[in-house]
C-alpha positions as CSV (number, residue, x, y, z in Angstrom):
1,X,-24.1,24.6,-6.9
2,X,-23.8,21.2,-5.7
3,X,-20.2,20.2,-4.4
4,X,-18.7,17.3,-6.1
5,X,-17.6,14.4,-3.2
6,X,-14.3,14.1,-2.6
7,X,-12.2,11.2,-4.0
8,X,-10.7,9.6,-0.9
9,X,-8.6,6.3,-2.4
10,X,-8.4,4.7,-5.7
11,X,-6.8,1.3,-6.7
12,X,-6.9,-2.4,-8.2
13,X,-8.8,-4.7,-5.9
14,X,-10.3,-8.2,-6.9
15,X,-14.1,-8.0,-6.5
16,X,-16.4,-10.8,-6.2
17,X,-18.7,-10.9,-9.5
18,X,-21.7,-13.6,-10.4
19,X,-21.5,-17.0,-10.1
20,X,-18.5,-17.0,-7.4
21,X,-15.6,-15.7,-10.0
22,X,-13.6,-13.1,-9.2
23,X,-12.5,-10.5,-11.3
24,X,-9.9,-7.5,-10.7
25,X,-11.3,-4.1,-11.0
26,X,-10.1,-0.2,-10.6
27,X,-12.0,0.8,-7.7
28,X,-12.6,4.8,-6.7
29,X,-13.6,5.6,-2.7
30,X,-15.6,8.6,-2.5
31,X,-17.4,10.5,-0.5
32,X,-20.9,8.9,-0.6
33,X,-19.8,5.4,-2.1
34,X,-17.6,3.3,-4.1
35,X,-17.1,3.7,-7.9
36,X,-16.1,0.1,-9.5
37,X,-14.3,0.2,-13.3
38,X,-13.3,-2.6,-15.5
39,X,-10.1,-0.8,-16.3
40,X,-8.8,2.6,-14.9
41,X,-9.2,4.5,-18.4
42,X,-13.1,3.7,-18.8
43,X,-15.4,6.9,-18.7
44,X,-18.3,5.5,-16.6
45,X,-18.6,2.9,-13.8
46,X,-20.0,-0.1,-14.5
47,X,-21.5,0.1,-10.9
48,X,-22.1,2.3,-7.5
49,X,-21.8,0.9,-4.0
50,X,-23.6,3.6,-1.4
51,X,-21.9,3.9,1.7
52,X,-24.8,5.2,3.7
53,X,-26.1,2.6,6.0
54,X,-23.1,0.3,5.0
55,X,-21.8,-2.2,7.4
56,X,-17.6,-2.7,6.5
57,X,-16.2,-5.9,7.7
58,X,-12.8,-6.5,7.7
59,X,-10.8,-10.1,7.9
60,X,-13.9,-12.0,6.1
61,X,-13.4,-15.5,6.3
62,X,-16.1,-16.4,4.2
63,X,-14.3,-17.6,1.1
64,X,-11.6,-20.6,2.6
65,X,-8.1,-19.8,1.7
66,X,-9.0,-16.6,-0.1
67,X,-6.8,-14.0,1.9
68,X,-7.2,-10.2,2.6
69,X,-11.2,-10.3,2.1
70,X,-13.4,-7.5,3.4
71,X,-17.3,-6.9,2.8
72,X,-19.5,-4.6,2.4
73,X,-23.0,-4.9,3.4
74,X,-25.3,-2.4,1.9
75,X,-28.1,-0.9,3.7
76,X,-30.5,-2.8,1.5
77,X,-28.4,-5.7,2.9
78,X,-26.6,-6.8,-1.0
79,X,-23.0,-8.4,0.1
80,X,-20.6,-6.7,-2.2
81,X,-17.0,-8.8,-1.5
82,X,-13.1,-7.2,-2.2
83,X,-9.6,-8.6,-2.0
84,X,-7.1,-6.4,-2.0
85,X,-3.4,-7.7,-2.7
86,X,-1.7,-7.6,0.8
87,X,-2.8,-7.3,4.5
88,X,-1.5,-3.5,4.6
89,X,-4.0,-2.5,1.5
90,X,-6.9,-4.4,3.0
91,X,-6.8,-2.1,6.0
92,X,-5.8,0.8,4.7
93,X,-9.0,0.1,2.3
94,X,-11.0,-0.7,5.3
95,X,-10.0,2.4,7.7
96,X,-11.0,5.0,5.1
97,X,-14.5,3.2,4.3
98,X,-15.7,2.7,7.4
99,X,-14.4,6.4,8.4
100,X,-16.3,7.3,5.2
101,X,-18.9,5.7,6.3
102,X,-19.2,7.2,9.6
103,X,-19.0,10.8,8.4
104,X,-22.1,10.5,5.8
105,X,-23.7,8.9,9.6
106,X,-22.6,11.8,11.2
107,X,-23.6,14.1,8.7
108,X,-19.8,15.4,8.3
109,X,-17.2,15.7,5.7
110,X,-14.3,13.0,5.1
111,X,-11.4,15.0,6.3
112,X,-8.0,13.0,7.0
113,X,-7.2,13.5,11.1
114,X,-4.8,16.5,11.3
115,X,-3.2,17.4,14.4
116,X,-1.7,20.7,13.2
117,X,-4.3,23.0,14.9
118,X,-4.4,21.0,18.3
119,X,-0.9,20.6,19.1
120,X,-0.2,24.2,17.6
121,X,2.5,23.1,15.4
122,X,4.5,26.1,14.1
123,X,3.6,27.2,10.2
124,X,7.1,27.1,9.5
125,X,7.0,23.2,9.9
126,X,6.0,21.2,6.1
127,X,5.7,18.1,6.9
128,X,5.8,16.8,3.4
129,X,9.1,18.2,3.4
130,X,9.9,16.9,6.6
131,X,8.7,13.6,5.7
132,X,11.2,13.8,2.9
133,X,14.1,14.3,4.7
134,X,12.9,11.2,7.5
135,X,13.3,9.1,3.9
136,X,16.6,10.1,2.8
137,X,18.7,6.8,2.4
138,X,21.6,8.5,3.6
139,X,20.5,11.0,6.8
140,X,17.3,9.9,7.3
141,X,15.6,7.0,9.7
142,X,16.8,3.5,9.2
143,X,14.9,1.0,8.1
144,X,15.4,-2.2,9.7
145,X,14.2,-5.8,9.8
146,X,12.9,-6.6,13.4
147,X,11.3,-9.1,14.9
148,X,8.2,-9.1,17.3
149,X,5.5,-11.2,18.9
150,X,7.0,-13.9,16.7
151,X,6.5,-12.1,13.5
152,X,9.3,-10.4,10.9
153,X,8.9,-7.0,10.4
154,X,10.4,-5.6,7.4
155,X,11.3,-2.3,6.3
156,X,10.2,-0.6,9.4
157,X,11.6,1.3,12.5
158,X,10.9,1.8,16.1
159,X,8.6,4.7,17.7
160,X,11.6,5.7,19.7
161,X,14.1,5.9,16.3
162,X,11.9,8.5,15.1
163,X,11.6,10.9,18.5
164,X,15.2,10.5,18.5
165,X,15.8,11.7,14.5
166,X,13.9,14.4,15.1
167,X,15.8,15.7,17.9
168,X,19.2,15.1,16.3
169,X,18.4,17.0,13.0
170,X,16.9,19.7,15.0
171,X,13.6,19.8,13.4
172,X,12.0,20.0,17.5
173,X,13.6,21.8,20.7
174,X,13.3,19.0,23.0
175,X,11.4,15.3,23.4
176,X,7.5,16.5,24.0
177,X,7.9,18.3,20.9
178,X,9.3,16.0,18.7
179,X,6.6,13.0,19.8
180,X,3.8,15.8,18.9
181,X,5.4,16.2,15.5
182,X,6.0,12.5,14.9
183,X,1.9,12.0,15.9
184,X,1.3,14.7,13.1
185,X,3.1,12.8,11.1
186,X,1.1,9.6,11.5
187,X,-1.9,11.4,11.5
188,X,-1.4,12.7,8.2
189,X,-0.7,9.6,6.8
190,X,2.8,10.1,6.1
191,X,3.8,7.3,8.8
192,X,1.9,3.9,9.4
193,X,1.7,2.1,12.5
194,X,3.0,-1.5,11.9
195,X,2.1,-4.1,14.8
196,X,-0.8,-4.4,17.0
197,X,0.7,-1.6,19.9
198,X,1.7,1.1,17.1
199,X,-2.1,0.2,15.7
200,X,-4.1,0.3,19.2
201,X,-2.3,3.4,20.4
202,X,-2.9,5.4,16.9
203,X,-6.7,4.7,17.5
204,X,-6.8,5.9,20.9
205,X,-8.1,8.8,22.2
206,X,-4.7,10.0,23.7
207,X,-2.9,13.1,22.5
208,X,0.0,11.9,21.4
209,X,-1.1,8.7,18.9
210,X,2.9,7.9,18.3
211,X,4.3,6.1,21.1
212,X,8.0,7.0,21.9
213,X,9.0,3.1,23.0
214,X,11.0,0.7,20.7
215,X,8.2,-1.6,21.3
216,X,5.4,0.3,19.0
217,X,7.1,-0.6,15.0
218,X,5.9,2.1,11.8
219,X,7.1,2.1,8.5
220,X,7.2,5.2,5.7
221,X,3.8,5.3,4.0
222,X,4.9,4.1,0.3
223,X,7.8,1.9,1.6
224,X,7.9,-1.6,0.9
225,X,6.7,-3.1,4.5
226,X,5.8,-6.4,4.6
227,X,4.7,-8.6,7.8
228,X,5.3,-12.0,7.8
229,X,5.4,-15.4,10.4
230,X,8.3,-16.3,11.5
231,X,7.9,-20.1,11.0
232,X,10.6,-22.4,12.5
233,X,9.1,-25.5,10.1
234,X,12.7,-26.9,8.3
235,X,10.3,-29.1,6.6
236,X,8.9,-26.1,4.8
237,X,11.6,-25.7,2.0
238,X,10.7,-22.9,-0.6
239,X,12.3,-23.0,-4.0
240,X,15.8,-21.1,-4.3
241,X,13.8,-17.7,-6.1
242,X,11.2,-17.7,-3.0
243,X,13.6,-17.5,-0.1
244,X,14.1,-13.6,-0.7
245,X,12.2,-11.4,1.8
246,X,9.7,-9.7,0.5
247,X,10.3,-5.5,-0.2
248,X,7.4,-4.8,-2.4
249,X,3.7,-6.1,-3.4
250,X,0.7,-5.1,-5.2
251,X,-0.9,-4.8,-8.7
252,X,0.4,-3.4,-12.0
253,X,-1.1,-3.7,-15.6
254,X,1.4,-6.0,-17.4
255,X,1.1,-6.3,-21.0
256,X,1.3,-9.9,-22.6
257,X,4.1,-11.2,-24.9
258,X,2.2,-12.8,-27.2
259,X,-1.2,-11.1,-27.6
260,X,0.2,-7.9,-26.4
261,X,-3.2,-7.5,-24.4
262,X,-3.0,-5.8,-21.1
263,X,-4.0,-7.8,-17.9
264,X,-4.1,-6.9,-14.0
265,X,-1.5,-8.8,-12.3
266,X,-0.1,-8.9,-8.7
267,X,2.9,-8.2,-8.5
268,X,5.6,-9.6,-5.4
269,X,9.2,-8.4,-5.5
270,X,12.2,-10.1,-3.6
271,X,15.6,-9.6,-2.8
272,X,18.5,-12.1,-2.2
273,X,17.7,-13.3,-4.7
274,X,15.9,-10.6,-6.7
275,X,12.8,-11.7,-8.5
276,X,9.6,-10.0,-9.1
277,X,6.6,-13.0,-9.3
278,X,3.9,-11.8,-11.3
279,X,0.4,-13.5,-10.5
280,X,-3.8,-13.7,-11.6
281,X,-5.0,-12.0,-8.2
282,X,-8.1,-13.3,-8.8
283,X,-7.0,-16.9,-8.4
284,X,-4.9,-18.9,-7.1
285,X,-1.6,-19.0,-5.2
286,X,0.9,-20.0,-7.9
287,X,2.7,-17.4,-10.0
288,X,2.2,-17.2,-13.4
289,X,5.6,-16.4,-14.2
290,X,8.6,-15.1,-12.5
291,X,11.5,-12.0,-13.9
292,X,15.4,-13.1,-12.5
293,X,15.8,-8.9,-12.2
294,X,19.7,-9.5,-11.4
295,X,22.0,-7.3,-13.9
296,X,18.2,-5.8,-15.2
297,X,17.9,-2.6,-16.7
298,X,14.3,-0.9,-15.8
299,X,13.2,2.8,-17.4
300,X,10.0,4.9,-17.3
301,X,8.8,4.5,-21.0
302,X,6.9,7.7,-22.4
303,X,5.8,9.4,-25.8
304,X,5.1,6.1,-27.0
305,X,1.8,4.5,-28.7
306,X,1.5,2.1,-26.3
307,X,2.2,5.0,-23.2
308,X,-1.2,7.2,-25.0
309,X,-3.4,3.7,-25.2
310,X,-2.5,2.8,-21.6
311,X,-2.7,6.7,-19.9
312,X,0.5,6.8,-19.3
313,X,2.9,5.7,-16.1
314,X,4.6,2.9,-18.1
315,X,7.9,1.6,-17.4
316,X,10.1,-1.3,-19.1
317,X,12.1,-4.3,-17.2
318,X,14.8,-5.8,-19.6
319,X,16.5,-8.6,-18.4
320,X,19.8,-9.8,-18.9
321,X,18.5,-12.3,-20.9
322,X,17.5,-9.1,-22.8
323,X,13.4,-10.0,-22.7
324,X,11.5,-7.0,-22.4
325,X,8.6,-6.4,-19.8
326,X,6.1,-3.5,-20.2
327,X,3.9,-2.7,-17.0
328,X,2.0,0.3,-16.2
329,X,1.8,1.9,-12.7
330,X,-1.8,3.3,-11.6
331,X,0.4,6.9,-11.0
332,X,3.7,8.4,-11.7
333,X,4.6,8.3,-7.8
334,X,4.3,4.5,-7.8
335,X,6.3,4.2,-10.9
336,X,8.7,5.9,-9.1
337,X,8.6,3.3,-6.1
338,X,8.4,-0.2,-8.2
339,X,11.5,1.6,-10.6
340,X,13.6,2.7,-7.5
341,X,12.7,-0.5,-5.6
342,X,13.3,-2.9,-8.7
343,X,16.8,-0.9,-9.3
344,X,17.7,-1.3,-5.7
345,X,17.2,-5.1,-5.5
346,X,18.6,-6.1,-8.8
347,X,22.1,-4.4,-7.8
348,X,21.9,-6.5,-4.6
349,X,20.1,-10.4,-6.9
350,X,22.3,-13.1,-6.6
């Protein structure tokens, strides 16, 4: 019986359609080739990408002042363009195709890099669980805003703050084992290097791919990093609602007030003061609206008609202007992450 290919990543991204518009779609990474849908509940694709004999190129500059571009050049040499939402999704996109990519080459199956066997890590040790506890606001890892190579790091911590947590909550005996057990942890995805050393040195060959220096920056897998220039132009002045730094970014389904159609929009959420700009991420750099979230009440939303028409993973954002936003999350665990982000930046909006 044939074996049916793994599905490797899943998620909104802005494809490149005929005569040069741009359309978002709900895109599925598999084994053997891309699956793209006009929306995430349709039965059937409305077309395949192969992967075999693919070329992947990351940072296309083909399209001007269109940002976080990658192609894919088919082996019958068709140019199929994406844009994912933020630098972190275009190479997290990128990675996993061109691994994918090199597997079907290689005649192997897509298997994410574990390090559990090699460095003999004890069965005892979960690291799901671990990577848990690493989260907790309370006893776990700091997240910090830091500053390197004159770019602003946020929500992310230094290879040396996470040797040293594992050694004071006692999860490792001494040092060597606690940066083996922090490179399982990257390796499994659960941390993500952040700047160019954390990047180089989790692509090398070496045996340990976490680096125990406060140089190397990572940041927890389904955090809200963000990496941005730190410009010293005072000429630049944004408006009051965009001087917040950015804690979280990507694309939900928002439903329309008037039509009460649903549309793909990219979402960016600030804090200090706490907005959450919605945009088209097909076009354009200007939001198409903006939610104050200060004093905003946001709930999951389920058993409802519009929950069963939209497969679920809604949530609402009422205002304290009392206007009522419905968006739907691609899964429950990123409901969970725009809810518990949202809650913790409204308490903190002026």
């Amino acid at each position: 019986m044939e074996r049916e290919p793994q599905k490797i990543r899943e998620g909104y991204l802005v494809k490149k359609a005929l005569f040069n518009k741009w359309k978002p779609m709900w895109v599925i990474l598999l084994e053997d080739g891309i699956e793209v849908y006009k929306k995430k509940t349709d039965n059937s694709p409305k077309g395949m990408i192969p992967l075999k004999g693919s070329i992947i190129t990351n940072h296309c500059q083909d399209f001007g002042k269109r940002m976080f571009v990658f192609k894919i050049t088919t082996s019958k040499e068709q140019d199929h363009y994406f844009q994912a939402s933020h630098q972190e999704e275009r190479d997290a996109w990128v990675k996993d195709l061109k691994k994918a990519a090199k597997c079907i080459e290689d005649g192997q199956r897509f298997a994410r890099k574990s390090t559990r066997r090699s460095i003999r890590l004890p069965d005892t040790i979960n690291l799901s669980e671990l990577y848990t506890s690493m989260k907790d606001p309370d006893r776990g890892i700091k997240v910090l805003k830091l500053e390197k190579d004159k770019k602003v790091f946020n929500h992310c911590f230094t290879g040396i703050c996470v040797v040293d947590w594992l050694i004071s909550s006692k999860s490792v005996r001494n040092r060597q084992e606690a940066l083996m057990l922090a490179s399982a942890l990257l390796n499994e995805g659960h941390l993500q290097p952040a700047n160019d050393m954390s990047k180089n040195a989790a692509q090398g060959l070496s045996e340990t791919t976490l680096l125990d220096v406060s140089d190397a920056l990572y940041y927890f897998q389904d955090s809200g990093f963000f990496c941005e220039d730190n410009s010293s132009d005072d000429d630049a002045i944004p408006k009051e609602e965009f001087r917040g730094i950015v804690v979280k970014q990507g694309c939900l389904l928002k439903q329309g007030h008037r039509r009460k159609n649903w549309k793909v929009r990219k979402f960016v959420l600030r804090e200090d003061p706490a907005y959450l700009h919605y945009y088209d991420p097909a076009s354009g750099d200007e939001p198409l609206g903006a939610i104050h979230l200060r004093g905003c009440v946001v709930t999951a939303v389920e058993d409802t008609m519009d929950a069963k028409k939209q497969d679920g993973n809604l949530f609402e954002i009422i205002t304290a202007a009392e206007v009522h936003y419905f968006l739907q999350a691609a899964s429950s665990e990123e409901r969970k992450e725009w809810i518990k982000a949202i809650q913790t930046v409204s308490r903190i909006g002026k």
